[in-house]
N, C-alpha and C positions, 0 to 999 in steps of 0.2 A: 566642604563645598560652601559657599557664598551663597547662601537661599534666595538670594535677590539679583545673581546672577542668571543669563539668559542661559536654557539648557537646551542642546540639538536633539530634535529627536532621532535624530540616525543614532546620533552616539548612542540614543538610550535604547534603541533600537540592539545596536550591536552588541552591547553590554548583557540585553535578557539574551540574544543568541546561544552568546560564549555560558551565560550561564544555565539554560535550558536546555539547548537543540543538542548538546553531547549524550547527554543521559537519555533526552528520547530516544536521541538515536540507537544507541545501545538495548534500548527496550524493542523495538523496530528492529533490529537485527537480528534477537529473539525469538520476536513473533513471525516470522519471516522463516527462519530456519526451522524452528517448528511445527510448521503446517507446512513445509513447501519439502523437509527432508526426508521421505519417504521416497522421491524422485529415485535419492542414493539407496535406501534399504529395499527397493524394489526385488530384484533380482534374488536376495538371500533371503528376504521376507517371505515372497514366492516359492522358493528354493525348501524352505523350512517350513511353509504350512499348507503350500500344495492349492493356494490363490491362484484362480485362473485370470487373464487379460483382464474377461471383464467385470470380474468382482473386484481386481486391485482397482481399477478406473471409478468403479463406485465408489470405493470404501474414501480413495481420496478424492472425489468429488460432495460426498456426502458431510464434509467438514460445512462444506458453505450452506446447508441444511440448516443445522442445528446456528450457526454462525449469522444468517439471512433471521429464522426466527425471531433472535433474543436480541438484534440490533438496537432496535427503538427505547424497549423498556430499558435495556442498558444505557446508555444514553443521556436518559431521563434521568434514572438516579444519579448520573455522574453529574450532570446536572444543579441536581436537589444537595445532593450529599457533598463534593466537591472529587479533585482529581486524586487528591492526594490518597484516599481514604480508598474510592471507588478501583482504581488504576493498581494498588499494591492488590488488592480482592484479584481483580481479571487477571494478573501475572500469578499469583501464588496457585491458584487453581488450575488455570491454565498449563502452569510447568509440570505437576502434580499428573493431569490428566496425561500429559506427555510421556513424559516417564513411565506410566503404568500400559504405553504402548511396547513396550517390551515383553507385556503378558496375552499380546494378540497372537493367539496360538488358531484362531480357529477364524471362520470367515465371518459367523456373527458377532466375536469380540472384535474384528478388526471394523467391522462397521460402528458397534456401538461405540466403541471407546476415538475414533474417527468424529462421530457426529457430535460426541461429548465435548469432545477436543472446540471443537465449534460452538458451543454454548459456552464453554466456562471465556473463550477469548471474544467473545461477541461483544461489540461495543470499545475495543479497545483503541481502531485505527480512526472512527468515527470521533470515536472519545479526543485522540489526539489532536484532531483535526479541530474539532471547536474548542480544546482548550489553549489551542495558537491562537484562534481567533479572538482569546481572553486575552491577549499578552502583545499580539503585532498588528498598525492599523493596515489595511489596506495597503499603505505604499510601499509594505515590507513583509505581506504577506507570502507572495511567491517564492521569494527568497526564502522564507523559514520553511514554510513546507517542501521546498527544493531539497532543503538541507536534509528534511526528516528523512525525504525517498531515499537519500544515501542510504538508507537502512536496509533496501532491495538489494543492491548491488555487493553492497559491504555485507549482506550476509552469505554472498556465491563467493564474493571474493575472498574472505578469511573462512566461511564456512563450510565451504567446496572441502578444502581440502584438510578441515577439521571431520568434515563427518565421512570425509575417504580414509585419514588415520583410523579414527575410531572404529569402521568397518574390520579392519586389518587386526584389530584386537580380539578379533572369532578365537576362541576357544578361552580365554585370560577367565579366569574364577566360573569357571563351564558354563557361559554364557557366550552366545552368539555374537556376531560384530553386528549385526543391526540391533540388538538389545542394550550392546555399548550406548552405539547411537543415541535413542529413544532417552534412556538411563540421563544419560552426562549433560547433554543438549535440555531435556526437561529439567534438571534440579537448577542451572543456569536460569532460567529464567523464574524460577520460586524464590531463589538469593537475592535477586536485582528486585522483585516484586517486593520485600520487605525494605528494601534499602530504599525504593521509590517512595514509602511510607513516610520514612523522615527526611528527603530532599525535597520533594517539591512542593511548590507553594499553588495555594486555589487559585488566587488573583493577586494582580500587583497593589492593590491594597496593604497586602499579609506580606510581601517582599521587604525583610528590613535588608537584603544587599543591596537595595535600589533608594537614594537618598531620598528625602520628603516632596524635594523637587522635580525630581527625576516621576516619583508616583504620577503625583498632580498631571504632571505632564505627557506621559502615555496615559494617563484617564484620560485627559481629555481629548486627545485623540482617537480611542477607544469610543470615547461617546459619541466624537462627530460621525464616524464610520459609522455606530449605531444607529442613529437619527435617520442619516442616509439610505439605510438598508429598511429602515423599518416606511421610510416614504413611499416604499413602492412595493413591497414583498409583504406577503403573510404574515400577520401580528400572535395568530395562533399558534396552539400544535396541529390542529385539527387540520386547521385551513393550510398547513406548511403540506401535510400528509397529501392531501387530495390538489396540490397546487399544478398549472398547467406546467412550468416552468422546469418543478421537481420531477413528475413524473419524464420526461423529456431528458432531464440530465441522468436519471435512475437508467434509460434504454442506452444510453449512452455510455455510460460507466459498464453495464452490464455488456456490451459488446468491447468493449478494452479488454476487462476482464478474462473477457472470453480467448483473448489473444496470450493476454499474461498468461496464463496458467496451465491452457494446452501447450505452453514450452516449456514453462518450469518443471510442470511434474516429469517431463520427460528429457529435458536436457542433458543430465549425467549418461544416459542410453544412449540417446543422439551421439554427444562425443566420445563415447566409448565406441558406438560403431563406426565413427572416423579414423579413428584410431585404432581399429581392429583389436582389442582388447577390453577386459573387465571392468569395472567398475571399482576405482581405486583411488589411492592420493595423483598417481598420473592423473588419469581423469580428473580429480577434484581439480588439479593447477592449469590444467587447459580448462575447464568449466570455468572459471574464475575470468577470463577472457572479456568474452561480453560483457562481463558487468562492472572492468575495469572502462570498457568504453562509454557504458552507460553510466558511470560516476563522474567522467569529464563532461559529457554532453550535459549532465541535468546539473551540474555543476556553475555554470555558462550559461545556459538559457533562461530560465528564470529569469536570472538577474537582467539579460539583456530584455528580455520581454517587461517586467518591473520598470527599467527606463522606457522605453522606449510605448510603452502601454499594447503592445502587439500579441498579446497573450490567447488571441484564438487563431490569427495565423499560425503562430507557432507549433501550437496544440495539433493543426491540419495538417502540417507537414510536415511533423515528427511522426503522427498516426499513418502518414502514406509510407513515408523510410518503414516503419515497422511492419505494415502489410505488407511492402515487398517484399522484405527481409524474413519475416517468417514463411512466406511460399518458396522463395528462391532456395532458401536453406534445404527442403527438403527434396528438391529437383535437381541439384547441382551434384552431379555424381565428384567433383574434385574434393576431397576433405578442406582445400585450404580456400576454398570459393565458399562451401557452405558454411566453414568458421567464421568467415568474413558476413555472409547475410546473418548468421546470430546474432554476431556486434550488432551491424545493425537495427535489427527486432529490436533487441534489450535495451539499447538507447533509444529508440524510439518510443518503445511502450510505457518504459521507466520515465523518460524528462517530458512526456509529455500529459504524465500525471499531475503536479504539481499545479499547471498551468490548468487543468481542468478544475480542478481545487478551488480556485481562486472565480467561478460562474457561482457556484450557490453562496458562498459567503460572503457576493456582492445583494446578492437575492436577499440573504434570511440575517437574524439577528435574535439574540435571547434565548428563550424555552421553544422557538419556532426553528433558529437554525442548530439547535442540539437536535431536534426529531426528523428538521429536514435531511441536514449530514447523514444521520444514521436508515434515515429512509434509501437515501441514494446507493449509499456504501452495501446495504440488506440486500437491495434488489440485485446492484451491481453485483457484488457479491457471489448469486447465484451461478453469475459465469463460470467460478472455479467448478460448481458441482455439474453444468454443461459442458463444459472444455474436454475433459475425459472421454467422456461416454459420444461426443457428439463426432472427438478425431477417431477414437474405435471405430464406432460406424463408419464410415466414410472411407477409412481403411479398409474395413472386409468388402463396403458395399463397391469402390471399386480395385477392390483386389491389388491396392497400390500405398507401399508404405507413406508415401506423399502427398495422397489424396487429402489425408486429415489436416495437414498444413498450409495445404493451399485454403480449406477450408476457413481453418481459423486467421489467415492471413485477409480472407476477404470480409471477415467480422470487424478488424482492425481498419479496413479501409471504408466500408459502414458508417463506424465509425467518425472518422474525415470528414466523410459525406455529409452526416448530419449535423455537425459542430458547424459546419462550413456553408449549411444552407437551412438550414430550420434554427439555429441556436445565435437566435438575432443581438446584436448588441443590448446589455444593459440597459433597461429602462430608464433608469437615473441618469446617466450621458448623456442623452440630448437636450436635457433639463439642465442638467450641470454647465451643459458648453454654451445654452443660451445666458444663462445667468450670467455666465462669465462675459458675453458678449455685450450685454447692457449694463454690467459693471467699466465695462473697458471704452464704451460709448458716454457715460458719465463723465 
């Protein structure tokens, strides 16, 4: 390359993509399937250790416990330390603690080794999140983390009917098919966690697949983004932690949250009683559904929201398709109406993650938006360990297996509400757009 040639930043843009956004995603697909695949072991779990409704509800609510705790300090050291070093740690442990769900024979090993599950991955998605914000400015941020959320979708979609096979293996070397499960899915993600060790790089600094031009060039763009975020947002950790802004996006994520996860852990159930049948690879390839159409939508939007800069409309109206979508699901007695509000939900709730992504890491910058990320993520977080226990309730209290979904459908639409009326444009923008105006008056 001609060092004294002009370099695009798309290109270099699309260049750390191809060579990043694969591998997180894979890691993302991991972490994903690991905390969310007990939805599948339910039933033989229960079946084999005599888990009643609402101890399973807890035990898989109680991941975002231990997961909420250890957010921040995680975080930090990923931070301090870098991703490479930090990110193989979170996955080798995390598969590890996986895997040894297989020895949840009793209801306080299914809690502790649950909650554990949640500390050793704590700080990982947070982690991600601000080590994109190392690598993509602004103009290319939604796009990348659009891409990473593939990792929701592409793990129902290939892992549905991975951990429906694997169920099917009950009795192979006198072990159960949800011990399969646990077993195969955790040492997955301790193999990727050591190979993460020698792929990836802390900063584009340390990138020698990125020419010398090409570096200079995303720093400096990195830096302007920096400057930017740091004119108007928390220079701290301290002041990140207690900021008005953060706290406000944390209730917010925490009501998404709450949508995501009262369907995940219950999904494979869901379409298993559509389907008037067990929980199987059937199941798994119908399960796989939704989140073949949630991989188009989050696929598409982004990017259109990225041009077009409409990234909290979008956010509102993929949040109201999801509220709908998770209450209509559970009211629609036709199997092929309620498969249809799933699509729905899981596009909704999936593509319109990435676009909420993109409010705090306009906010924060430095050691401020590593603690803010992982403050939001923590708090939000806590939805998965409400979502259980909160559709129980609402289930028994009114005697209606649909109650719980309309429930969590009106979290999502909350949700909307408040991205849409308290979550004001960017501080920087109307600064930004006068500048431009007395530049363009010049």
């Amino acid at each position: 390359m001609d060092p004294h040639a002009p370099v695009s930043l798309e290109a270099i843009n699309s260049k750390v993509m191809r060579r990043l956004l694969p591998f997180l995603l894979l890691m993302y697909v991991l972490a994903f399937l690991d905390r969310a695949n007990i939805g599948f072991a339910q039933k033989a779990l229960q079946h084999d250790t005599g888990l009643s409704n609402a101890a399973f509800a807890f035990g898989a609510g109680v991941f975002f416990v231990g997961y909420a705790l250890f957010e921040v300090p995680s975080n930090l050291l990923l931070h301090r330390v870098g991703a490479r070093a930090w990110m193989c740690r979170i996955m080798v442990t995390w598969g590890l603690v996986s895997a040894a769900m297989c020895l949840a024979h009793t209801p306080t090993a299914f809690y502790t080794l649950r909650f554990l599950l949640g500390v050793a991955e704590a700080g990982f998605f947070p982690g991600v999140i601000y080590y994109l914000t190392r690598w993509f400015p602004q103009s290319a941020r939604a796009r990348a983390v659009g891409v990473f959320y593939f990792g929701a979708p592409l793990a129902f979609i290939f892992g549905s009917p991975l951990s429906g096979s694997l169920l099917e293996l009950h009795g192979a070397l006198g072990l159960a098919g949800w011990q399969w499960l646990f077993l195969v899915e955790g040492a997955l993600a301790s193999v990727v966690g050591v190979w993460a060790f020698w792929y990836l790089d802390n900063r584009p600094q340390d990138a020698r697949w990125l020419e010398p031009q090409e570096r200079a060039s995303l720093r400096n763009a990195l830096e302007d983004d920096a400057r930017a975020a740091s004119a108007h947002g928390p220079h701290r950790i301290l002041a990140a932690l207690v900021d008005r802004r953060v706290l406000l996006l944390s209730a917010i994520y925490l009501l998404i949250q709450m949508s995501v996860y009262g369907v995940i852990f219950y999904l494979p159930q869901q379409v298993a009683a559509f389907l008037g049948t067990t929980v199987g690879l059937r199941v798994g390839l119908v399960a796989a559904l939704p989140w073949l159409c949630a991989l188009a939508v989050t696929w598409y939007v982004p990017r259109r929201a990225d041009r077009t800069g409409g990234h909290r409309r979008w956010a509102v109206a993929l949040l109201l398709v999801a509220g709908l979508g998770i209450g209509l699901s559970g009211l629609m007695n036709s199997p092929a109406i309620g498969l249809l509000a799933l699509c729905c939900a899981a596009s909704g709730f999936i593509a319109a993650q990435p676009l909420f992504w993109t409010f705090p890491t306009r906010h924060l910058t430095g050691a401020a938006a590593a603690g803010g990320i992982a403050l939001i993520n923590s708090l939000g977080g806590l939805g998965g360990f409400i979502a259980p226990s909160l559709r129980t309730a609402a289930e028994r209290a009114f005697s209606s297996t649909s109650a719980g979904l309309v429930v969590l459908g009106v979290s999502s639409l909350l949700a909307a509400l408040m991205i849409g009326t308290l979550l004001r444009r960017d501080p920087a923008q109307p600064a930004a757009a006068f500048e431009a105006l007395l530049h363009r008056a010049r």
